[in-house]
C-alpha positions as a printed Julia matrix, in Angstrom:
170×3 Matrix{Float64}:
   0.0    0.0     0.0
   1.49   3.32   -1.11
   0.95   6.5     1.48
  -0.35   9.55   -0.12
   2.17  12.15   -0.64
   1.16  15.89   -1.12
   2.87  18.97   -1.45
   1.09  21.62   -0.56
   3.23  24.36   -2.35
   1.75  22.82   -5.31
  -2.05  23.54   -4.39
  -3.94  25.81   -6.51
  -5.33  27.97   -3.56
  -2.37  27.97   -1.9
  -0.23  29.26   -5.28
  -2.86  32.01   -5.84
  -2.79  33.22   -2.21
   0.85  33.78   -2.09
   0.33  35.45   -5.49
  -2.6   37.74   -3.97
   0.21  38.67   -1.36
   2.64  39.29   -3.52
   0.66  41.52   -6.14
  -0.44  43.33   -2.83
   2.56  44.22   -1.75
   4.72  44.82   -4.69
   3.21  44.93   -7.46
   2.18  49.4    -7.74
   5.6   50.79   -6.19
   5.76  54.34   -4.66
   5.95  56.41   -7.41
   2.46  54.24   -8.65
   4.74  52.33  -11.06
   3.5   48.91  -12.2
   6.22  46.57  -11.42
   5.67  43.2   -12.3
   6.26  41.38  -15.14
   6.47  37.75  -15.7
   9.76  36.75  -14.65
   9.79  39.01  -11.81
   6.73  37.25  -10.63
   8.36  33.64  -10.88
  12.03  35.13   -9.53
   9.43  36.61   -6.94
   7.49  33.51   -5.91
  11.06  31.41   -5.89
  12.85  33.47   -3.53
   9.81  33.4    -1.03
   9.78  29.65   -1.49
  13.29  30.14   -0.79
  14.23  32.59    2.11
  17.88  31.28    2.48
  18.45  32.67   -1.08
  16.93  35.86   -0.57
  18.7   36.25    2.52
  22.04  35.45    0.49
  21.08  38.22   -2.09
  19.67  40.96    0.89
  23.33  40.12    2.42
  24.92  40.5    -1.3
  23.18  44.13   -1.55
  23.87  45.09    1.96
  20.6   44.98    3.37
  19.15  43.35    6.51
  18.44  39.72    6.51
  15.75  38.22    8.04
  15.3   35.95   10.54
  14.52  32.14    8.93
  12.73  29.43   10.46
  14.46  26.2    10.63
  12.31  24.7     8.07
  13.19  27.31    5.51
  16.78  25.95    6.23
  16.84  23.13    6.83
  14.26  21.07    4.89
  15.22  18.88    1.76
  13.31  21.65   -0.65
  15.89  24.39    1.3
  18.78  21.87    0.99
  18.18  20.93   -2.52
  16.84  23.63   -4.52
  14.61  22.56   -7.78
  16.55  25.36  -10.16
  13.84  24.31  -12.72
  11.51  26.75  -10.87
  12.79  29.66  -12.19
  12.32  28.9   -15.6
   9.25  27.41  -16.0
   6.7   29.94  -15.86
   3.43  27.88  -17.23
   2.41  27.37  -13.78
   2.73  31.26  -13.28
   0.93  31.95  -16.35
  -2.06  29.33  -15.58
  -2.2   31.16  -11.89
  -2.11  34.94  -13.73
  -4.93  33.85  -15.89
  -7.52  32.7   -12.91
  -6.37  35.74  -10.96
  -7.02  37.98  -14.33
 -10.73  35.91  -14.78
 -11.25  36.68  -11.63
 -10.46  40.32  -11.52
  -7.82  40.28   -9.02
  -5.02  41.63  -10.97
  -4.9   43.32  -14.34
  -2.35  43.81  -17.13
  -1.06  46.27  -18.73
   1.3   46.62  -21.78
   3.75  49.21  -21.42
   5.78  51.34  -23.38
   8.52  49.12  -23.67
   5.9   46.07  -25.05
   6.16  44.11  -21.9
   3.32  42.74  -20.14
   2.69  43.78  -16.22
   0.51  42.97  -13.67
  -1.18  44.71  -10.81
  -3.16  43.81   -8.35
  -6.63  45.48   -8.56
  -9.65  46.8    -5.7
 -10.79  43.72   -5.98
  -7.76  41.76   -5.16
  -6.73  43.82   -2.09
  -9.75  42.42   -0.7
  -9.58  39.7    -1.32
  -5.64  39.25   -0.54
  -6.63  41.05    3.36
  -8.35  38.11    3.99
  -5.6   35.4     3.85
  -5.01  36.21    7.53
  -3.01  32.69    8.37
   0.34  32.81    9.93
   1.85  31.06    6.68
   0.46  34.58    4.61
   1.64  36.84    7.0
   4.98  35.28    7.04
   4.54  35.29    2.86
   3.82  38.66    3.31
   6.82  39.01    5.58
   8.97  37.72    2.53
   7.32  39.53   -0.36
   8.33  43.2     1.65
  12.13  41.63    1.77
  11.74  41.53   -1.62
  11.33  45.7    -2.1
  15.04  46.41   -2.66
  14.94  44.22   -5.9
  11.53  45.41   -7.41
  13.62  48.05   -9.69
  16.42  45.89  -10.77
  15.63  44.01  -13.83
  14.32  40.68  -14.08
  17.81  39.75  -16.03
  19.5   41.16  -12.92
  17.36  38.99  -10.2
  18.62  36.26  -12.25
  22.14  36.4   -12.57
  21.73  36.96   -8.44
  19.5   33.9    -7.57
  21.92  31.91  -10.35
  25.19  33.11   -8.26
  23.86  31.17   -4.95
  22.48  28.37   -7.42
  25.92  27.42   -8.46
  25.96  23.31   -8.39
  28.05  22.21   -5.91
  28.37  25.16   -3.59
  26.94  24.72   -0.23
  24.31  26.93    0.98
């Protein structure tokens, strides 16, 4: 008899939650920019999956880590990192499409013929009530994240691939 085995980072609601947070918090900066764009949003959703990289990149850029819970070190997904989930955006895509349907985020193409997303009315709502522990620590994450909102996507990358190297410890 096999056991069932779930991961819950793959569940639907779950995914689009942590999206709804993320959209909420970084997704119209300051200066009402829209800052999101595709592989922001997967960078974005793989360093909050993975704090010990972010924390790598804060300490990189000079800015304050955070504190990590020993799961976010020291489980097998922290240990061994699935570098495929950078790249493979059809997940992302399938998520930005039931948050579009449902009018939780919109896009926009901008002068430079790049789609972004923000979140909408409708989505801060609905994001404010994901009042769990695990969203508020999400949401934790996602304002980590603010230092690297204006650096381009091409730049997030070549950071996350730096502490991605294969066969350097974390």
């Amino acid at each position: 008899m096999k056991l069932p085995f779930y991961i819950p980072d793959s569940e639907l609601t779950l995914r689009i939650g942590k999206l709804l947070c993320l959209f909420q918090i970084l997704s119209i900066g300051a200066k009402k920019t829209i800052n999101l764009d595709l592989p922001k949003i997967g960078q974005f959703e793989f360093l909050t999956k993975h704090p010990i990289v972010l924390n790598k990149i804060l300490n990189d850029k000079e800015k304050k880590v955070i504190a990590l819970h020993s799961s976010e070190m020291y489980s097998i997904e922290a240990l061994f990192l699935n570098r495929a989930e950078i790249f493979d955006l059809k997940k992302i895509k399938a998520l930005l499409k039931i948050l579009l349907s449902n009018k939780y985020i919109e896009a926009k193409v901008l002068s430079d013929n790049q789609i972004y997303y923000s979140i909408t009315d409708e989505g801060v709502k609905q994001a404010e009530t994901l009042q769990s522990q695990y969203f508020q620590r999400t949401r934790d994450l996602n304002h980590e994240l603010k230092p690297l909102v204006s650096l381009p996507s091409s730049t997030i990358g070549k950071l996350i691939e730096s502490h991605l190297v294969h066969g350097k410890k974390n």
